[in-house]
C-alpha positions as CSV (number, residue, x, y, z in Angstrom):
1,X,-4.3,85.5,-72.6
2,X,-4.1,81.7,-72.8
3,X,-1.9,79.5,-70.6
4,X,-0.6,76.4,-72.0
5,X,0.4,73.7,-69.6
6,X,0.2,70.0,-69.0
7,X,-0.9,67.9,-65.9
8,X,1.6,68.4,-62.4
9,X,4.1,70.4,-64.5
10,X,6.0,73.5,-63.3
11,X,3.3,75.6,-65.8
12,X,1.3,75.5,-62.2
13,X,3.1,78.2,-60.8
14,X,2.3,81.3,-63.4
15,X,-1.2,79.3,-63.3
16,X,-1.7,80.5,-59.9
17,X,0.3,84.0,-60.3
18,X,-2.5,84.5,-62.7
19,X,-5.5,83.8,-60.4
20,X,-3.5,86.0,-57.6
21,X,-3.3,89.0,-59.9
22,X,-7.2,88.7,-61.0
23,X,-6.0,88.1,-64.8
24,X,-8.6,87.6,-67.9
25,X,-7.0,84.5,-69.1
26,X,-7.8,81.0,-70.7
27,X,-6.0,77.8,-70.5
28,X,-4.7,75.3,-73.1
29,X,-4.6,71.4,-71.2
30,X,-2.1,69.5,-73.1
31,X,-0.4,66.1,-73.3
32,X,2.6,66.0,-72.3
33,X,3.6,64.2,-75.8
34,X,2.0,67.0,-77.7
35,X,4.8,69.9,-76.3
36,X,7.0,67.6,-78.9
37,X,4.6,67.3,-82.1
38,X,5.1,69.6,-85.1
39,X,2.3,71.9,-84.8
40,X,3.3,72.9,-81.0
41,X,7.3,73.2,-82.4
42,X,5.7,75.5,-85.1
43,X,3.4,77.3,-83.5
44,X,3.5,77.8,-79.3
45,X,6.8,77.1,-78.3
46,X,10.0,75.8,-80.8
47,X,11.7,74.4,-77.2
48,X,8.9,71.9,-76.9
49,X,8.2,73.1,-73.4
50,X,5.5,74.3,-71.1
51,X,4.1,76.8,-69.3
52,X,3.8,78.9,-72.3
53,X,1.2,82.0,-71.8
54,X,-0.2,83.9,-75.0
55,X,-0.1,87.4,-74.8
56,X,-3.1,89.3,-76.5
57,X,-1.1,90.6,-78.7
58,X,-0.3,87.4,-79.9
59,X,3.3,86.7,-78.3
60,X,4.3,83.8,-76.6
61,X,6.6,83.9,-73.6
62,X,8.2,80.7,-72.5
63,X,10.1,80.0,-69.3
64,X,8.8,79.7,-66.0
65,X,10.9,82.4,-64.5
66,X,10.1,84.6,-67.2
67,X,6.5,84.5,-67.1
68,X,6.1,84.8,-63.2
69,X,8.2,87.8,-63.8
70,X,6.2,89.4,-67.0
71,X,2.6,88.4,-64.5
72,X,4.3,90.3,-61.6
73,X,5.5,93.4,-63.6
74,X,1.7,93.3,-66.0
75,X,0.0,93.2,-62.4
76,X,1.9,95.5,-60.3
77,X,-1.5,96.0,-58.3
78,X,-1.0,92.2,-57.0
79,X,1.9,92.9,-55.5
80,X,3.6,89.3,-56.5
81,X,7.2,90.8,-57.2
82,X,9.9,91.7,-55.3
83,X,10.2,94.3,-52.6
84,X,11.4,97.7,-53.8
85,X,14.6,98.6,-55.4
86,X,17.5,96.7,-57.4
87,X,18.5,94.6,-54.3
88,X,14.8,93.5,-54.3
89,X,15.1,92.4,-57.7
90,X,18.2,90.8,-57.4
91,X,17.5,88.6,-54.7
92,X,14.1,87.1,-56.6
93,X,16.1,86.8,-59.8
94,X,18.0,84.8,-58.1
95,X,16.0,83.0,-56.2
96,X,13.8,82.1,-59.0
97,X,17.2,81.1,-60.8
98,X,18.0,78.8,-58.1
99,X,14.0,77.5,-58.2
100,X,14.7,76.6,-61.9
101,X,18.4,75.6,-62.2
102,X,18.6,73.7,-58.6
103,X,15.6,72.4,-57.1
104,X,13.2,71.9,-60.2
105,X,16.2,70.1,-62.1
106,X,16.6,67.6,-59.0
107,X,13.3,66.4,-59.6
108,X,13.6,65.6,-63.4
109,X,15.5,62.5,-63.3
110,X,13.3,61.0,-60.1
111,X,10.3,61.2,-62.4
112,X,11.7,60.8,-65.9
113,X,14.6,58.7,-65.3
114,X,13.7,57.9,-68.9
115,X,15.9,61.0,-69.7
116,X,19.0,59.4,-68.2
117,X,19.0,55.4,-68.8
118,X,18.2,53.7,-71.6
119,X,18.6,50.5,-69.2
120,X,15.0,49.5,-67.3
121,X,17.2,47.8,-64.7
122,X,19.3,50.6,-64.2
123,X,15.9,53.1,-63.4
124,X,15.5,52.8,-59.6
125,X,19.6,53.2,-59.4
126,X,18.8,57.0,-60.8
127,X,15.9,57.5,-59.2
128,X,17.5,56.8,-55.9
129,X,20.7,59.3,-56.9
130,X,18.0,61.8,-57.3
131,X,16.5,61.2,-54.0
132,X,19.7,61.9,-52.7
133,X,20.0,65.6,-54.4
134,X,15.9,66.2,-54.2
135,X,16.4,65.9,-50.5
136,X,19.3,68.4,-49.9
137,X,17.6,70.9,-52.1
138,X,14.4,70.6,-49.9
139,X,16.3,70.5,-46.6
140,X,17.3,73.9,-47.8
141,X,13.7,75.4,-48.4
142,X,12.6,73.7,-45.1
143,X,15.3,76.1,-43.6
144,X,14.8,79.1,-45.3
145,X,10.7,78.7,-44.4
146,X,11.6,78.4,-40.5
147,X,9.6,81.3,-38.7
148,X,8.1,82.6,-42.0
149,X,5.0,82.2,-43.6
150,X,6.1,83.4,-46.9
151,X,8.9,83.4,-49.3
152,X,9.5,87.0,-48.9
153,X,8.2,86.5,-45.4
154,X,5.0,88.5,-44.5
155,X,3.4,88.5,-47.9
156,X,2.9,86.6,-50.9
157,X,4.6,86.9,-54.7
158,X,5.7,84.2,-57.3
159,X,8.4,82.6,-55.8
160,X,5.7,81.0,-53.1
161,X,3.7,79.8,-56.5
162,X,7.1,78.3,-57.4
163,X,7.5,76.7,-54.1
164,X,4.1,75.0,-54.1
165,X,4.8,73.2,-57.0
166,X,8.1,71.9,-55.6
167,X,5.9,70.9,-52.4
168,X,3.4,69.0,-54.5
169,X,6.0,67.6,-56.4
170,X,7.5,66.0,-53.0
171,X,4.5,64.2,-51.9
172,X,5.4,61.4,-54.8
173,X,8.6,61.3,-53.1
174,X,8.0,58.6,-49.9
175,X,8.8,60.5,-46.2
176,X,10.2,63.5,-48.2
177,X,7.7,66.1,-46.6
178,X,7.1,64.1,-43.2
179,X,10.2,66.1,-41.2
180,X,10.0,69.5,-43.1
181,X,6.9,71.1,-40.8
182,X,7.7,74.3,-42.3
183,X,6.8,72.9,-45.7
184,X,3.8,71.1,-44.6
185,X,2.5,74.5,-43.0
186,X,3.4,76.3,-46.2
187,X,1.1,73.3,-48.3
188,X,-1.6,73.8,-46.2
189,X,-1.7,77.2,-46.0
190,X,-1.6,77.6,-50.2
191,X,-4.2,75.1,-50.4
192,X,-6.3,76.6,-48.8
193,X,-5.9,80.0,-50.7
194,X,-8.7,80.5,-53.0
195,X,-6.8,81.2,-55.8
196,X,-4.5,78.0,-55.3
197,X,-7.7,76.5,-55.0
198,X,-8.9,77.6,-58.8
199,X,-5.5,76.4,-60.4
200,X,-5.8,73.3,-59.1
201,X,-9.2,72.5,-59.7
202,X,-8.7,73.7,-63.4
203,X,-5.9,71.5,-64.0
204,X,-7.7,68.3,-62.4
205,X,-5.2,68.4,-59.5
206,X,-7.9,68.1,-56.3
């Protein structure tokens, strides 16, 4: 299998389901301007977005969500997925759902505000509306994190890979993290995981 990802992007999180389920895999470092040049378009991924992981059969799956769910599912061993039966499921659909549509989205125009002014001047004025929506969304994981080590709460899946990439995400945002001790914990705690520890090193992120 081969990951493709880019520096600090979301492509962190199936990068670190992978090293969690002991998968043979290879990765693909990237520019971010590449995801948009004709061969990737053609040939890894027509949305011009990362992560995208390579199947040995040669497929390509795209979409965070769906890739932490195909690693969880290929690596049932792991136990990354949900707890058992449909409610399970439900609830980590969902929650991965809300990772992706809610919290990940808040972050896009604080650090590409590129995407949503044309105007230099008008820049900080967007990346201070996003503050505004980055810190409600993380208010919200602080809460659901009180008294838990764990998404799930007394073991590990994807959704805590997913949340560490939100967490290192926040320390570019000033005094985001300094009143969310559940967060903090939950940062320390992944770092020091040994697999954490390999995604991050491969990806130049220590």
């Amino acid at each position: 299998m081969k990951l493709y990802y880019f520096k600090s992007s979301c492509a962190l999180a199936p990068h670190i389901a992978l090293e969690w389920a002991g998968a043979d895999y290879e990765t693909e470092a990237l520019k971010r301007s590449a995801t948009r040049s004709p061969e990737f378009l053609e040939n890894v991924n027509p949305y011009g977005k990362v992560p995208v992981l390579e199947l040995d059969d040669g497929r390509k799956l795209s979409q965070v969500n769906a890739i932490l769910m195909w690693i969880a599912r290929a690596y049932p061993e792991a136990d990354l997925g949900p707890d058992d039966g449909d409610d399970g499921e439900i609830e980590m659909e969902a929650m991965l759902a809300h990772f992706n549509s809610d919290v990940h989205t808040a972050f896009t125009p604080y650090f590409m505000t590129h995407k949503f002014t044309t105007q230099e001047d008008h820049q900080q004025s967007v990346k201070d509306a996003a503050c505004i929506e980055i810190d409600f969304q993380v208010g919200d994981l602080e809460k659901r994190m009180a008294g838990r080590d764990w998404m799930l709460g007394d073991r590990r899946s994807i959704l805590d890979a997913y949340l560490f990439v939100f967490c290192t995400w926040g320390r570019f945002v000033p005094g985001l993290l300094d009143a969310r001790p559940n967060l903090k914990a939950f940062s320390k705690r992944m770092a020091a995981d040994a697999g954490v520890h390999s995604a991050l090193e491969q990806q130049g992120l220590l």
